[in-house]
ChimeraX commands (.cxc) that place a marker at each C-alpha (Angstrom):
marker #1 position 125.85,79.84,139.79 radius 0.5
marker #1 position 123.83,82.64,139.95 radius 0.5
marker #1 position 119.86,83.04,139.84 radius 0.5
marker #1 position 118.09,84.61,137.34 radius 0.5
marker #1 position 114.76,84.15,138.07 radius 0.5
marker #1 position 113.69,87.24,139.90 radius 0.5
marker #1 position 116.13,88.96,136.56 radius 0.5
marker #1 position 114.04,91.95,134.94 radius 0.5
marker #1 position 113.13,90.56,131.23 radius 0.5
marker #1 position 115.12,92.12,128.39 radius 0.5
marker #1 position 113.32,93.06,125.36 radius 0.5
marker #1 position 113.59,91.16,122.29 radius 0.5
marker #1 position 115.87,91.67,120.23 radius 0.5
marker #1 position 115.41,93.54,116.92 radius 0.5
marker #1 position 116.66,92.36,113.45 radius 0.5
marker #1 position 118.58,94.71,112.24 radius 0.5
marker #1 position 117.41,95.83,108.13 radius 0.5
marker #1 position 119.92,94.39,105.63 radius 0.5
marker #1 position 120.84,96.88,102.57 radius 0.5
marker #1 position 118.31,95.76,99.95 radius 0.5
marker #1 position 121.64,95.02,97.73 radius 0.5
marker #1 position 122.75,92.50,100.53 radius 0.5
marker #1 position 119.19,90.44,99.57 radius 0.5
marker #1 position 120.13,86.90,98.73 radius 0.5
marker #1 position 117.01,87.01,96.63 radius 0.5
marker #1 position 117.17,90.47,95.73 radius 0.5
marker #1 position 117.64,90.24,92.02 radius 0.5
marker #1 position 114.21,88.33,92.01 radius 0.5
marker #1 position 111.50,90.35,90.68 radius 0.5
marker #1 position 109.15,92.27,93.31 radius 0.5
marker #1 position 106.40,90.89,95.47 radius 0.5
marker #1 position 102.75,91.49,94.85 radius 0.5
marker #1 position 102.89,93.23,98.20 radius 0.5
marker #1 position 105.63,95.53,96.90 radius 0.5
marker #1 position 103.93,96.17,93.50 radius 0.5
marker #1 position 100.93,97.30,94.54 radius 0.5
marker #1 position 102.30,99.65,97.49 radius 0.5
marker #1 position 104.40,101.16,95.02 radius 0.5
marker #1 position 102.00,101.77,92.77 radius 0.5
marker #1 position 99.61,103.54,95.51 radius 0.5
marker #1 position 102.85,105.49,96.31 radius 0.5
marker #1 position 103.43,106.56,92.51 radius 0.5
marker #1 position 99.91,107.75,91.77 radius 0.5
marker #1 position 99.94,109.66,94.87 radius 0.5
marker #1 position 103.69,111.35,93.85 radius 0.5
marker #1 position 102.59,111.60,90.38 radius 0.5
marker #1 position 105.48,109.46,89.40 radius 0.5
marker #1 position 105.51,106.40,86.63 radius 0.5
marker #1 position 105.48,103.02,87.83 radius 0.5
marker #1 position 107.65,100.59,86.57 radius 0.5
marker #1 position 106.63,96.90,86.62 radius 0.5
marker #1 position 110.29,95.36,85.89 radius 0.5
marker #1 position 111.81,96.46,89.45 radius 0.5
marker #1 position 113.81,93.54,91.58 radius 0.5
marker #1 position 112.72,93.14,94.61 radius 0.5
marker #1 position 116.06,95.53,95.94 radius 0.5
marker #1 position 115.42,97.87,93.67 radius 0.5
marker #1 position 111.09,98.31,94.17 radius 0.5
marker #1 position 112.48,98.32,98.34 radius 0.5
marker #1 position 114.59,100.95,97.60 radius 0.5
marker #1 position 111.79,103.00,95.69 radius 0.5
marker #1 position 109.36,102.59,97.85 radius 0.5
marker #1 position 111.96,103.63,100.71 radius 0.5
marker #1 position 112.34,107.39,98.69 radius 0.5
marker #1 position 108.17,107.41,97.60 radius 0.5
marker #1 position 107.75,107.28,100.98 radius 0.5
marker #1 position 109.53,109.96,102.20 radius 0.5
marker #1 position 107.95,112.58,99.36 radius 0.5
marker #1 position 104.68,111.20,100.16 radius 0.5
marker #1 position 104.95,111.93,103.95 radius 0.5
marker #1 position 104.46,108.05,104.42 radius 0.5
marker #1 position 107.96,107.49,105.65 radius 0.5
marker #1 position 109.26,104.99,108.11 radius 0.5
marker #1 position 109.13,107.97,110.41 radius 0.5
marker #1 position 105.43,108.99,110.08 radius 0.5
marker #1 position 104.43,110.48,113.75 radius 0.5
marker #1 position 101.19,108.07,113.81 radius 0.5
marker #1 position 103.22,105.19,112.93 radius 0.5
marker #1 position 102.28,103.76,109.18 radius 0.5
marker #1 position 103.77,101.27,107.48 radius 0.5
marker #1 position 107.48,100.61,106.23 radius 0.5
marker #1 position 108.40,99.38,102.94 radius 0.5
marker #1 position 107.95,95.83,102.08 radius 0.5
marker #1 position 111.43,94.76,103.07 radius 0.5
marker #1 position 112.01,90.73,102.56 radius 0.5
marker link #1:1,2 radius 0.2
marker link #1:2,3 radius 0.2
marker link #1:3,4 radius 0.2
marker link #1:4,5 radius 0.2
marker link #1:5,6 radius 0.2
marker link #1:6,7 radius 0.2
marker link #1:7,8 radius 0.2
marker link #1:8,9 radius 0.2
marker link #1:9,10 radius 0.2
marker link #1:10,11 radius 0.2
marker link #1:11,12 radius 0.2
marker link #1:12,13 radius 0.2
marker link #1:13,14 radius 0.2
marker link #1:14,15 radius 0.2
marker link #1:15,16 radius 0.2
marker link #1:16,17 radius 0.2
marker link #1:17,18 radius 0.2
marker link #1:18,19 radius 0.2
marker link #1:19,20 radius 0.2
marker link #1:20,21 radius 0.2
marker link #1:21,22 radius 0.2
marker link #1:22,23 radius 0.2
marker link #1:23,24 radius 0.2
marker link #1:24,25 radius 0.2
marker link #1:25,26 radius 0.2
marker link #1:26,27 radius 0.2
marker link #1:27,28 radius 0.2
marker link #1:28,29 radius 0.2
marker link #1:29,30 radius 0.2
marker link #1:30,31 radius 0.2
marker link #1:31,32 radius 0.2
marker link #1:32,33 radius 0.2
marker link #1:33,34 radius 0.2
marker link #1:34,35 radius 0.2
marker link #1:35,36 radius 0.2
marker link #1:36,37 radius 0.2
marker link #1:37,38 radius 0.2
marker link #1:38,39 radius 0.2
marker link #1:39,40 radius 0.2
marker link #1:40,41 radius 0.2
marker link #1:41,42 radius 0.2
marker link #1:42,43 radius 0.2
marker link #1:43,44 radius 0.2
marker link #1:44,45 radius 0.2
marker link #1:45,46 radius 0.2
marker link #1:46,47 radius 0.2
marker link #1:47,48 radius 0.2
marker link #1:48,49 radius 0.2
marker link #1:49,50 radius 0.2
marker link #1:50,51 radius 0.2
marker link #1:51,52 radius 0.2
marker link #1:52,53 radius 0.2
marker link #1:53,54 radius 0.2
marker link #1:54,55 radius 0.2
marker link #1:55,56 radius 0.2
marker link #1:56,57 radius 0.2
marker link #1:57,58 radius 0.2
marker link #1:58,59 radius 0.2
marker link #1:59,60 radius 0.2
marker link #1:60,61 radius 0.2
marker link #1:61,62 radius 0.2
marker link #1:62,63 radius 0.2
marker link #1:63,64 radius 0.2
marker link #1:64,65 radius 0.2
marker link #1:65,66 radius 0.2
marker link #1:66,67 radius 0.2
marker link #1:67,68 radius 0.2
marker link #1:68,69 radius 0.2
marker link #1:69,70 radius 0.2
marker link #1:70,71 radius 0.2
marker link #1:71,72 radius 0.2
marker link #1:72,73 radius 0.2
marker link #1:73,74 radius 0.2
marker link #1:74,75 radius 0.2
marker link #1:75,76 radius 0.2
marker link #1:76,77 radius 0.2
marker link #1:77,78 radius 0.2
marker link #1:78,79 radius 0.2
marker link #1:79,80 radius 0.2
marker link #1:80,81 radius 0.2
marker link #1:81,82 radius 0.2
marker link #1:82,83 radius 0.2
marker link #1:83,84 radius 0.2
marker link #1:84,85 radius 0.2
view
């Protein structure tokens, strides 16, 4: 049997995102979070907001508002992501 104490630690390991459409609960209307991130991002892409989004469906808005407002997932000083579930 071998020893592992004196093993380098491994890094945790990262949940991979599940497609919005996969959501168990994704048919549920959005979060309070989700509603009033997308509305920031709206006003600031001059886009209309629309209050009867799923939670899949306001994740997968906020996903493309984010890109045209330069607040992507990808953002050099970090930022935040969309409000996945």
């Amino acid at each position: 049997m071998s020893d592992n104490r004196n093993a380098a630690p491994q890094a945790p390991k990262q949940n991979p995102e599940k497609d919005p459409e996969d959501w168990p609960t994704g048919d549920e209307p959005m979060t309070g979070p989700q509603r009033s991130y997308l509305k920031t991002l709206c006003q600031e892409a001059n886009e209309s907001f629309d209050d009867n989004l799923t939670k899949a469906e306001a994740s997968k808005r906020i996903d493309e508002l984010q890109e045209r407002t330069g607040r992507g997932k990808n953002r050099q000083a970090g930022g935040s992501s969309s409000s996945r579930q």
